[in-house]
Phi, psi and omega in degrees: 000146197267156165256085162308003160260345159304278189305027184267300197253010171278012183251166185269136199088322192296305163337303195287278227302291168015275184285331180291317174273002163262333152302267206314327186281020188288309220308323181300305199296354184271332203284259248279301158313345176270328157286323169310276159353266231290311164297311162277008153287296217263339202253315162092052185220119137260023192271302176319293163328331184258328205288331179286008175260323178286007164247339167282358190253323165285315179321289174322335205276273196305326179268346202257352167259344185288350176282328198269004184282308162299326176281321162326297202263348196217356173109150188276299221295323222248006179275300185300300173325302211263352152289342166281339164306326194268285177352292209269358154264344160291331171287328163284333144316323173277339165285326172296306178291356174270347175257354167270347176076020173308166190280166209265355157315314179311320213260003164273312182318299159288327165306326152327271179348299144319328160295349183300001203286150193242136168323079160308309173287355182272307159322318160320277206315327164308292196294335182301308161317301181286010159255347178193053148267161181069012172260171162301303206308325207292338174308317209289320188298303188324284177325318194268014185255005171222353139292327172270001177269313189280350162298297164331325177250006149237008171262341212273339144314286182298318191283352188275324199297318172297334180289314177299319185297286196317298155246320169231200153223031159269324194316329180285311191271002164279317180279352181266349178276328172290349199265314183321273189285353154261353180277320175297294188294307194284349167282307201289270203340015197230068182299323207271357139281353179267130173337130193275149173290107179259127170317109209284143178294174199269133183077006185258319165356081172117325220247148206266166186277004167285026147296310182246143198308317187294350167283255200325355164258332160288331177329282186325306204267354196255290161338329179273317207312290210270025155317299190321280176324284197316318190306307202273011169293287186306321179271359164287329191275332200280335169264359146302269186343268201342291192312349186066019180230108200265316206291341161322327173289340166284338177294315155303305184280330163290345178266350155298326179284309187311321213285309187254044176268285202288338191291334207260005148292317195282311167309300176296346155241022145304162169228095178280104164318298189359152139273153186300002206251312186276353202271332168283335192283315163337311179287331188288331200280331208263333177304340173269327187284323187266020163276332169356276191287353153275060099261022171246025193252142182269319197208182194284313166328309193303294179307295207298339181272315175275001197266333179293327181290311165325297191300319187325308187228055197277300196281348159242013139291317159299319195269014174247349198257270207279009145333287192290302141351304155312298175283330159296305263229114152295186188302330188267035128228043163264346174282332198284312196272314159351263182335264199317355181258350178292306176286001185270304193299345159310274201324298178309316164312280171313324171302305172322309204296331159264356161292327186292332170279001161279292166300017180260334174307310238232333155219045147100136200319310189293319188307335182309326201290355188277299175325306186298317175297327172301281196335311194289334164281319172268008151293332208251266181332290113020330176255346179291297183291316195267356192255307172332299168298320191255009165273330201283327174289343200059039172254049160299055200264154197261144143357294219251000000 
């Protein structure tokens, strides 16, 4: 029996790109925990600490798709150095004024700063594009490209927090700014994968693809996603705590990843008639149903179980979002169009985490899950809406 992830890497060069956009892409999950770490060591504040990481996570939301706009019109070689150059100098400026005790302007200035870092899983997915766009292959990649984004954001934490604890309490956005420009030098040195540069059609020059509505309904609807997530980061850790089992909350948040590692490995190597249109809407409905059962949970088993049914069907609902995406978008604004559904899943994330934490201050680790079910009602109104528009359209396009 064939391995589509084998024949996957069977084009020549896709192994190097990989591994070189999975090194750069550590550097977002180590920066916003490694800015928290490093400020309640030196600084002994988190209100501070959450609030410049939550700026550096809007910065990103914001800056990382007009990078990836640019990397369109001008190319991965000649973009990508000096935003990660600029990135990686803002963290080392955030790292010096938090160790010099400089006033706390400084360290929001630099964290801006530190948002230029550019969207590295939209730069994979691109070259993955220009090698199997219009193939069966190109979902396997998309999957697997959104399994190695959740492997990143479960190794890319603990390992920054560990760095910070361990040896300095700089040591994390400093190895995520080194992971950053060698993970970045070793992609652009790889010409001969990178996506070829295209004339923009007459009157598109210039016009961002959040111009067109079916991009802003998936933006959005990648935005309710990560309410969810954030929502069940925060209320998990907090209802461990509750629970007198704090450390139980990483076993809860890896079997949310674990859930939606494997569906979205198994998705990506199926071949589904399905059309995409009808395939999101599926995902949005089963994405709504299964916030449910987190408002019934009693205990960590419990949790640990409804958080895994969640997760099941998060990673092929993203690859069918950017599936779809791949079919709007010509070649010169698809890194671009990435990028925005990447950042509405930040934006969203930050969002879940601060609505759900106010309420878990204010009635208790389980009341936060009320977010993830409104979120989870607008995936489903959102996926409805985005189904509507593209049967209507004939973008009745198949998987397989």
């Amino acid at each position: 029996m064939s391995n589509p992830y084998r024949e996957l890497f069977a084009a020549p060069g896709a192994k190097a790109f990989a591994l070189a956009g999975l090194l750069a892409r550590l550097a977002l999950p180590m920066t916003g925990i490694g800015i928290i770490t490093m400020l309640a060591l030196l600084r002994g504040s988190y209100a501070l600490a959450g609030a410049v990481s939550a700026t550096f996570v809007l910065a990103y939301a914001l800056l990382s798709p007009q990078i990836s706009r640019r990397v369109d019109r001008r190319g991965q070689g000649r973009v990508l150095p000096a935003a990660a150059a600029i990135s990686a100098l803002g963290l080392l400026l955030l790292c010096a004024s938090a160790w010099s005790q400089a006033p706390d302007w400084t360290l929001f200035a630099a964290a801006l700063l530190a948002g230029a870092m550019p969207s590295m899983s939209a730069m994979v997915r691109a070259r993955w594009t220009a090698i199997y766009r219009g193939q069966p292959r190109l979902q396997t990649a998309y999957a697997l490209e959104t399994v190695l984004d959740e492997v990143t954001f479960i190794a890319g934490p603990p390992l920054s927090v560990g760095l910070c604890v361990a040896l300095a309490p700089a040591a994390g956005p400093l190895a995520a700014a080194l992971l950053l420009l060698l993970g970045v030098a070793a992609l652009v040195l790889q010409r001969a994968t990178e996506p070829p540069l295209e004339t923009p059609a007459a009157g598109r020059a210039g016009a961002s693809v959040l111009r067109l509505a079916d991009v802003r309904l998936l933006a959005l609807l990648m935005v309710a996603m990560g309410v969810i997530v954030g929502t069940v980061d925060i209320v998990s850790v907090a209802f461990a705590a509750q629970a007198g089992q704090p450390a139980a909350a990483s076993w809860v948040l890896s079997a949310y990843a674990a859930g939606s590692a494997l569906a979205g490995l198994l998705f990506g190597a199926a071949s589904l008639p399905t059309p995409l249109h009808r395939l999101l809407l599926l995902g949005g409905l089963a994405t709504a149903a299964t916030t449910l059962p987190l408002l019934w949970v009693s205990s960590i088993p419990a949790l640990a179980g409804a958080v895994l049914l969640a997760g099941l069907f998060f990673a092929p609902t993203m690859i069918v979002a950017m599936s779809l995406v791949e079919r709007l978008l010509p070649a010169q604004q698809l890194t671009e169009g990435i990028t925005w559904l990447l950042a509405g899943l930040n934006v969203g994330i930050a969002l879940g985490a601060a609505a759900s934490g106010r309420l878990v201050d204010g009635a208790g680790a389980a009341s936060g899950f009320r977010v993830a079910l409104c979120a989870g009602a607008g995936v489903l109104l959102l996926a409805l809406w985005a189904h509507g528009r593209l049967r209507r359209q004939g973008l009745a396009l198949a998987t397989a």
